[in-house]
Structure formats: C-alpha cells, structure tokens
C-alpha positions in Angstrom: -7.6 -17.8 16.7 -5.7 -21.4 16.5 -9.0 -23.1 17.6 -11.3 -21.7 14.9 -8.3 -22.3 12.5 -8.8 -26.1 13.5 -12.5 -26.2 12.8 -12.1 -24.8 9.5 -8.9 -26.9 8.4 -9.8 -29.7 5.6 -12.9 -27.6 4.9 -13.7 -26.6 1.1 -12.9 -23.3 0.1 -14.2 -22.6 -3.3 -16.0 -24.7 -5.7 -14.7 -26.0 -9.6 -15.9 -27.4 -12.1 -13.9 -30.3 -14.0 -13.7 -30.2 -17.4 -14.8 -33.7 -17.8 -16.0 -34.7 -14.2 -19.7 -36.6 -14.9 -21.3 -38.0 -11.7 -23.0 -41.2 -12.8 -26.3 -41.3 -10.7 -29.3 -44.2 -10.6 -31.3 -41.4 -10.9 -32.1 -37.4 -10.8 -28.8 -35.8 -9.0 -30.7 -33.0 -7.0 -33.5 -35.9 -5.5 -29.4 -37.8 -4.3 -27.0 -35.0 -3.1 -27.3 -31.2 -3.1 -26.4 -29.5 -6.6 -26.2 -25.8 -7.9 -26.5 -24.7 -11.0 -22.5 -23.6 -12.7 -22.7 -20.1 -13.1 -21.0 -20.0 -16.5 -23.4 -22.9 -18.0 -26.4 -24.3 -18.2 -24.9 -27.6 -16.2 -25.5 -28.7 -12.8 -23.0 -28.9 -10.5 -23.0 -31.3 -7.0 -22.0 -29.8 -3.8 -19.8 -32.9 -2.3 -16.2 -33.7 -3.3 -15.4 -36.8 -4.5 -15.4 -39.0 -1.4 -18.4 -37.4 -0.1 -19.9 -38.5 -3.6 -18.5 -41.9 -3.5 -20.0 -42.5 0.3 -23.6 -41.3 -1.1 -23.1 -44.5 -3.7 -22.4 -42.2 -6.9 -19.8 -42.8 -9.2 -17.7 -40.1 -10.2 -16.0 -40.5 -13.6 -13.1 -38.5 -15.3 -13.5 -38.9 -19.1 -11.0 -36.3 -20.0 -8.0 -39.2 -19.6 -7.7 -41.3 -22.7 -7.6 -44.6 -20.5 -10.7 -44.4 -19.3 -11.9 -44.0 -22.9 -9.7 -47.2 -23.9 -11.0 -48.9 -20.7 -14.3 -48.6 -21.7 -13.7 -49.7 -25.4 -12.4 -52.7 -24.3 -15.4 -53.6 -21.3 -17.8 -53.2 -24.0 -15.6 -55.1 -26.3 -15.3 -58.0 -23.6 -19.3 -58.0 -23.0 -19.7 -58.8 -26.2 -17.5 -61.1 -27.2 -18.0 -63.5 -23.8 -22.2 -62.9 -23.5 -23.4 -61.6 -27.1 -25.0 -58.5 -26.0 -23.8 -55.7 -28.6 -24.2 -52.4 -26.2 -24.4 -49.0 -28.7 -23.2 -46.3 -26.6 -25.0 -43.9 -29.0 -28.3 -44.9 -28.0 -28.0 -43.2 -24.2 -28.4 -39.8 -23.3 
C-alpha cells in the first residue's frame, strides 16, 4: 500500500477554478496545453497547475489582487510617458 501511496503523492486531486486566474496565451489555449470545458460556465479551463503552465511558456495571471491592477496602471503609465505609445486597454478582447 506504501508504494502506491508514493506514486500518487504530489499528484492533483481535484480540479478549481480561480475566480480571476486568466492564462495569457500567444495563441488558442486547446492548440498549447490540454483544457476542459468548466462545468458551471461557458469558460475553458487548462489541465496543468501553475508550474506546469509556466514550463509550457504561458503566463498565468491573478487579477483578483488590487496590485496587479495598480501594477499594470503604472507599466502602461511608464510606456507612455518614456516611448509615447498611448496603449487603450479597452481596445483588446
């Protein structure tokens, strides 16, 4: 019993969704990692955990913490004060 307890240990047990997890991605999810679709919306949800994400070169981003908000305010602020380029964050999906 101990030595298929030790195969399973650090495995996943159940799946979650994140209130406001968002997996930035250079393009469609599903063609990158393997995804499912949440069974209590219409949202798709990845397979990996975060450093599995991180390894497959995504970018996993938590936007429910005000200082990543406020971090963001400010990079856009900085791009455009140091290049010019005004970047409207309305204008992407």
């Amino acid at each position: 019993m101990l030595k298929d307890a030790e195969k399973l240990e650090g495995s996943v047990r159940s799946t979650g969704v994140h209130a406001c997890g968002i997996i930035i991605a250079p393009e469609d999810i599903d063609n990158l990692v393997p995804v499912s679709k949440s069974k209590d919306s219409a949202y798709m949800q990845v397979q990996y955990d975060v450093n599995q994400i991180e390894k497959a070169g995504l970018l996993k981003m938590d936007f429910l913490g005000l200082s990543t908000l406020t971090i963001m305010k400010d990079a856009i602020r900085l791009i455009e004060e140091t290049t010019g380029t005004v970047i409207d964050v309305t204008k992407y999906p």
